[in-house]
C-alpha positions in Angstrom: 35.8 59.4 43.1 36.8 61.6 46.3 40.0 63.5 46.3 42.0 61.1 48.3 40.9 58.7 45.7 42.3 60.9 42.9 45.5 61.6 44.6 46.4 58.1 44.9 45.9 58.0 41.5 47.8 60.5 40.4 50.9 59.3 42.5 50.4 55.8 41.3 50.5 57.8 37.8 53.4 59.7 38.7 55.6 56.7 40.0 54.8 54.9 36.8 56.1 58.0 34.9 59.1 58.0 36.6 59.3 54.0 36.2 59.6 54.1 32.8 61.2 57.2 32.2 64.6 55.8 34.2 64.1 52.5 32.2 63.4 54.1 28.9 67.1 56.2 29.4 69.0 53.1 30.9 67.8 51.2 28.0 67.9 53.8 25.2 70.8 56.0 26.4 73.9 56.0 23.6 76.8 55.0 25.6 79.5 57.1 27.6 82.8 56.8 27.6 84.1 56.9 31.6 88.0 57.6 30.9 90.5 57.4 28.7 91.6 54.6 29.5 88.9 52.4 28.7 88.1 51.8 25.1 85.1 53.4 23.6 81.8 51.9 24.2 79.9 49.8 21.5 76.4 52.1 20.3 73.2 50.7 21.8 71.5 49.2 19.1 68.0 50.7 19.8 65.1 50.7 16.7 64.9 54.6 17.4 67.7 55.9 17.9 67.4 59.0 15.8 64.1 59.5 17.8 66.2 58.9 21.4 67.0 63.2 21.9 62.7 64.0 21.6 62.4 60.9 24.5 63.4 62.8 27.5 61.8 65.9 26.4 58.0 64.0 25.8 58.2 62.2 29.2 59.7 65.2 31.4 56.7 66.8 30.1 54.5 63.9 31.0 56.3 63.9 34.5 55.3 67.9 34.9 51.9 67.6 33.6 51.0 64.7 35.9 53.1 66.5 38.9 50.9 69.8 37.7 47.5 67.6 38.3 48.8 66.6 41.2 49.5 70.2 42.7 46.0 71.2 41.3 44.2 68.2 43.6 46.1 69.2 46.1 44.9 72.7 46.7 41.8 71.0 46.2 42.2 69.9 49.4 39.5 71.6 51.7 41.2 73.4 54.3 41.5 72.3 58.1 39.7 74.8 60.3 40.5 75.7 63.7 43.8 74.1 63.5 45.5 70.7 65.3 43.3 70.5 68.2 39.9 70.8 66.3 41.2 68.2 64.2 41.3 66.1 67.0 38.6 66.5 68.9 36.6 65.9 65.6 38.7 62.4 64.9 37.9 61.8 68.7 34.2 62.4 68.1 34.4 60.2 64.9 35.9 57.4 66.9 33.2 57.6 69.5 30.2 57.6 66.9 32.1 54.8 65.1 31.9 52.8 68.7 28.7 53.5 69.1 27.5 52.1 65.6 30.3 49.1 66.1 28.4 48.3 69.5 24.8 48.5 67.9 25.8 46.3 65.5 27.4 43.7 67.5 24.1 43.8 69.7 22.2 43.1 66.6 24.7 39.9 65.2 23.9 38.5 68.9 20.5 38.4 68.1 20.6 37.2 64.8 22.3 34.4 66.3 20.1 34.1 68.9 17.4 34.0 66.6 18.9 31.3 64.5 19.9 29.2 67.1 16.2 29.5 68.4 14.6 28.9 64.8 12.9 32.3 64.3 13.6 34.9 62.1 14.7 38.3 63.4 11.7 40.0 61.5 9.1 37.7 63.9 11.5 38.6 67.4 11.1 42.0 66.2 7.6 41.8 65.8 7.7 40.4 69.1 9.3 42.7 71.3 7.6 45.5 69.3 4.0 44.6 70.4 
């Protein structure tokens, strides 16, 4: 897998983290009491409850772990060289080889169909215009 790839990945992992972290303390979170004058809040009947302090604490760490991998691919990252403008005359010499195979092949789906339309394979016009 490339390192674009993997850094996807790791922010897809990341946002999932976070996801469920803000769910799991909505859900989980004992209840707070805004002001005075409002009574006190019913407990959130949760099956862990004595286990609720160690939850923040495990997925904060998962969120810096994955957050850490992510800052590792990161410097992974091979380093642009010669700056802005080299970067674009390489995308610009990208785009014209990318023309160039985009036109080849378009020349070559004409003749397919050509061929098809005419009843013989491309392998025997090939042969053809070879000899």
């Amino acid at each position: 897998m490339d390192i674009i790839s993997q850094l996807q990945e790791q922010v897809n992992q990341i946002a999932g983290l976070t996801f469920n972290t803000f769910g799991t303390l909505q859900r989980d979170a004992p209840s707070a009491r805004l002001s005075q004058n409002y009574p006190e809040p019913p407990p959130n009947p949760t099956e862990d409850a004595a286990s609720f302090p160690e939850q923040p604490k495990q997925m904060s760490a998962a969120l810096v772990k994955a957050a850490k991998q992510f800052d590792a691919l990161v410097a992974a990252l091979p380093l642009s060289e010669g700056g802005e403008e080299a970067q674009l005359k390489r995308i610009a010499e990208l785009q014209a080889e990318n023309d160039a195979v985009g036109q080849e092949l378009q020349r070559q789906l004409e003749a397919a169909v050509g061929s098809l339309s005419n009843g013989t394979s491309p392998a025997k016009q090939q042969q053809r215009i070879e000899f």
